[in-house]
N, C-alpha and C positions, 0 to 999 in steps of 0.2 A: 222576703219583705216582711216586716214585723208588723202582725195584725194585735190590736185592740182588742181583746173578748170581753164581752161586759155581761151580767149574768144579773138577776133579784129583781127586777122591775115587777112590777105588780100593781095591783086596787086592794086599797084599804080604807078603814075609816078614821077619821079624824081622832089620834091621840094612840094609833096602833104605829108598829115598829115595822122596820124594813134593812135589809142589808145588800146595799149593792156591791161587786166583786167584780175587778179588770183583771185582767189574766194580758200580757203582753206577750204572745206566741212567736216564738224564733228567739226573743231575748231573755234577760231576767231583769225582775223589776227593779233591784238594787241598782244598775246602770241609770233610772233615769231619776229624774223630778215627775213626779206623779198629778195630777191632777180633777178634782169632777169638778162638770162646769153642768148650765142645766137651759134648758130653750123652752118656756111657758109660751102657750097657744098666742100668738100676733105680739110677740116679745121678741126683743133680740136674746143673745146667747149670753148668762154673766155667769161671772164665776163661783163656786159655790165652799173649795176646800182645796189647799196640797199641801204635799208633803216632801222636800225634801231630799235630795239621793242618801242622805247621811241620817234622815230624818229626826234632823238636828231642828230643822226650822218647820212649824203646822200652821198654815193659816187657816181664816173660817172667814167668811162672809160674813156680816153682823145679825142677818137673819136668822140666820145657823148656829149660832154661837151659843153652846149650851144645850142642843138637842143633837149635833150631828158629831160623827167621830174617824177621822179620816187614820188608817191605819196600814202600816207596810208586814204583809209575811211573807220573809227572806224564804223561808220555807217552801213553801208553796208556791212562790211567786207569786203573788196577788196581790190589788193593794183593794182594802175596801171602805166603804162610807156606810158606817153605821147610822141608819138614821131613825128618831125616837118621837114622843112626842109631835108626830105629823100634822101638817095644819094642810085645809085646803089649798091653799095658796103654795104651799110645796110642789103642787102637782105640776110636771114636766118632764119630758124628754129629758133625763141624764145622762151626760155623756162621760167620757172617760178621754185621759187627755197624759202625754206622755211630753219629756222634752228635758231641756237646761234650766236651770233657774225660773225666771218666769217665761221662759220663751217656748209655746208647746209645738212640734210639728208634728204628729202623731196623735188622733183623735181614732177614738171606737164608733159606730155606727149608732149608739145610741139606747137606749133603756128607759120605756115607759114608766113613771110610777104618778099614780092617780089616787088623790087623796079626798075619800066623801066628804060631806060634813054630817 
């Protein structure tokens, strides 16, 4: 069964860098549509970035647009979200989210990242 590994979650302070990394174990990431989505404390769960199987198409959430950087290595198999410029308000539970076009069925367990002011 194809697990989600997600890796970089951390505490930083407002306007420090961060890189989260999904790792899709059993498969390779070129097979899917990739995606980080993210769940802030008494929030529902929104989307935050994907990419593509062809990684022909990137979106961003308009929050993110400009600080975060969603990227696929074939290589490695990984896909990661660079994220820069942190604001409190970033802070959440990221998750990591695999599937078809917009459609994900395959979520990773999740990745703290805590941003001070």
């Amino acid at each position: 069964q194809v697990q989600l590994v997600e890796s970089g979650g951390g505490l930083v302070q407002a306007g420090d860098s961060l890189r989260l990394s999904c790792l899709p174990s059993g498969r390779t990431v070129s097979e899917f549509a990739m995606g980080w989505f993210r769940q802030a404390p008494g929030k529902g769960r929104e989307f935050v970035a994907s990419i593509q199987r062809s990684s022909s198409k990137i979106s961003y959430a308009d929050s993110v647009k400009g600080r975060f950087t969603i990227s696929r290595d074939n290589v490695k198999n990984t896909v990661h979200l660079q994220m820069n410029s942190l604001k409190p308000e970033d802070t959440a539970v990221y998750f990591c989210a695999a599937g078809s076009g917009a459609v994900y069925n395959l979520w990773g367990q999740g990745t703290q990242v805590t941003v001070s002011s």
